[in-house]
PLY file of the C-alpha trace (Angstrom):
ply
format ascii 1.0
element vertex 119
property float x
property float y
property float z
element edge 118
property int vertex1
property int vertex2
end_header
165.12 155.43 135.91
165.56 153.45 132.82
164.35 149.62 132.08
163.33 147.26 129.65
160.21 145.71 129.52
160.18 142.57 128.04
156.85 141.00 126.35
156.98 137.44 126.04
153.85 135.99 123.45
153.52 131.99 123.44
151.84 130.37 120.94
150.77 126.79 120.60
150.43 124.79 117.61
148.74 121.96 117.10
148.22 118.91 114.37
145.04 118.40 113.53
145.23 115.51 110.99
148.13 113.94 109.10
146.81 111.90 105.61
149.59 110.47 103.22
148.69 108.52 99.68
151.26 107.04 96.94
150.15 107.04 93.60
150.20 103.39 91.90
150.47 102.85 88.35
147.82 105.45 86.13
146.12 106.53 88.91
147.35 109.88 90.68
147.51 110.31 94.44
144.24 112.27 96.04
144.91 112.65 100.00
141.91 114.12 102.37
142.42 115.36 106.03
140.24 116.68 108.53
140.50 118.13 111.64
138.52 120.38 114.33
140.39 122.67 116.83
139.07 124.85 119.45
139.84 128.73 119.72
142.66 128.56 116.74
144.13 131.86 115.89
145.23 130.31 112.91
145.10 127.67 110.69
147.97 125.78 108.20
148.12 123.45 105.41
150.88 121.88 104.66
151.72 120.06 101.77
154.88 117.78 100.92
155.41 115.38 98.02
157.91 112.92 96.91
159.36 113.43 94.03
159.01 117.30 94.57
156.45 118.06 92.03
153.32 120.37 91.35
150.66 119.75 93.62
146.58 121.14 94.07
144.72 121.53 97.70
141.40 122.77 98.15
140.68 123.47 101.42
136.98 124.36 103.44
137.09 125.76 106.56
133.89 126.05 109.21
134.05 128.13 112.50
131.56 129.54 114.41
132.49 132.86 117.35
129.05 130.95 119.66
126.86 132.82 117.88
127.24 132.60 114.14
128.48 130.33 112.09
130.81 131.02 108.72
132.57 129.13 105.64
135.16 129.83 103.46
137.26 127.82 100.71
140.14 128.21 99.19
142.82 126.39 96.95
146.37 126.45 95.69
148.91 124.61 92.85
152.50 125.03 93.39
155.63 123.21 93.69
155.37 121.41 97.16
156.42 121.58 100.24
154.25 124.24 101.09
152.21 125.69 103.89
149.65 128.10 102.87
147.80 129.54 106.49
144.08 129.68 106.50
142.36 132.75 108.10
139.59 131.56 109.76
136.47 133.16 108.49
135.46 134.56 111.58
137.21 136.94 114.44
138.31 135.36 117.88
136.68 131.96 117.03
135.41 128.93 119.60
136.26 126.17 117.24
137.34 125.59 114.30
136.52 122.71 111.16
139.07 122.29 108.49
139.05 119.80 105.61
141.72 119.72 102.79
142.44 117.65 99.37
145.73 117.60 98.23
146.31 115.50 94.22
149.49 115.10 92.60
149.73 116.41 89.04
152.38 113.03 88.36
153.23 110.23 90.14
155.03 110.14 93.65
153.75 110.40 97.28
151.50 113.39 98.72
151.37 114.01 102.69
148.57 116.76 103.40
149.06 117.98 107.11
146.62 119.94 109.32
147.68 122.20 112.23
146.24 124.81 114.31
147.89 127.69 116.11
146.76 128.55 119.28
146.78 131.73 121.58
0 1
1 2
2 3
3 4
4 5
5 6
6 7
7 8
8 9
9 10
10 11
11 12
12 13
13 14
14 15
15 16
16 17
17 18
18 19
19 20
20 21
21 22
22 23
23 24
24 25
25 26
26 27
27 28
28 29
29 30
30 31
31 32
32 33
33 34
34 35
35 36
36 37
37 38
38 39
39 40
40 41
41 42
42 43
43 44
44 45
45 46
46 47
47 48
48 49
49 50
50 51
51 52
52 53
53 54
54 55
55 56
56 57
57 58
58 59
59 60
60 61
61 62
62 63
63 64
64 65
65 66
66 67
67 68
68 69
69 70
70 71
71 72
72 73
73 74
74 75
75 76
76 77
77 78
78 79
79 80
80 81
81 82
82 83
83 84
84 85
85 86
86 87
87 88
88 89
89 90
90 91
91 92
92 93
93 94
94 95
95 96
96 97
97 98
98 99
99 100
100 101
101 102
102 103
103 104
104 105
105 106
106 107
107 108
108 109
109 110
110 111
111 112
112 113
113 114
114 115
115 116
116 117
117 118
């Protein structure tokens, strides 16, 4: 006897922290956005700007499995809109801090967003 078996896998995501900035006259946008999230599978940033132009995040992620806790950092420069997803530093975490800067290399807008996905 034949069948199919299907598997159905929902995940959640969540924002964490939304953070825009315009750059006025000399000075260049600089945008900062935290968030904490508990049991994330995974994390995204998420950059946009207006014009679409180059733009740097650095990013610093905390999480902690109950019994240890771990760092990491990490950073990009590209053309935005772009999402880069953040492995937290630690397997099957309980929560989860994440803090990113996002600059503009001209002059425009820059939105850095936070989310979380969840099992």
């Amino acid at each position: 006897m034949g069948g199919v078996v299907v598997v159905l896998v929902v995940m959640l995501a969540v924002v964490l922290a939304v953070a825009v900035d315009r750059a006025l006259g000399a000075a260049p946008a600089r945008v900062a956005a935290s968030g904490r999230v508990a049991d994330p599978v995974q994390l995204l940033v998420s950059v946009t700007a207006h014009p679409e132009q180059r733009v740097e995040v650095r990013w610093t992620v905390t999480c902690s499995d109950g019994h240890r806790r771990e760092s990491s950092r990490g950073r990009s420069a590209r053309t935005a809109p772009f999402t880069r997803a953040v492995v937290p530093p630690v397997e099957h975490p309980a929560w989860c801090r994440i803090h990113a800067e996002a600059s503009l290399a001209g002059t425009g807008t820059v939105t850095v967003s936070l989310a979380a996905i969840l099992a």
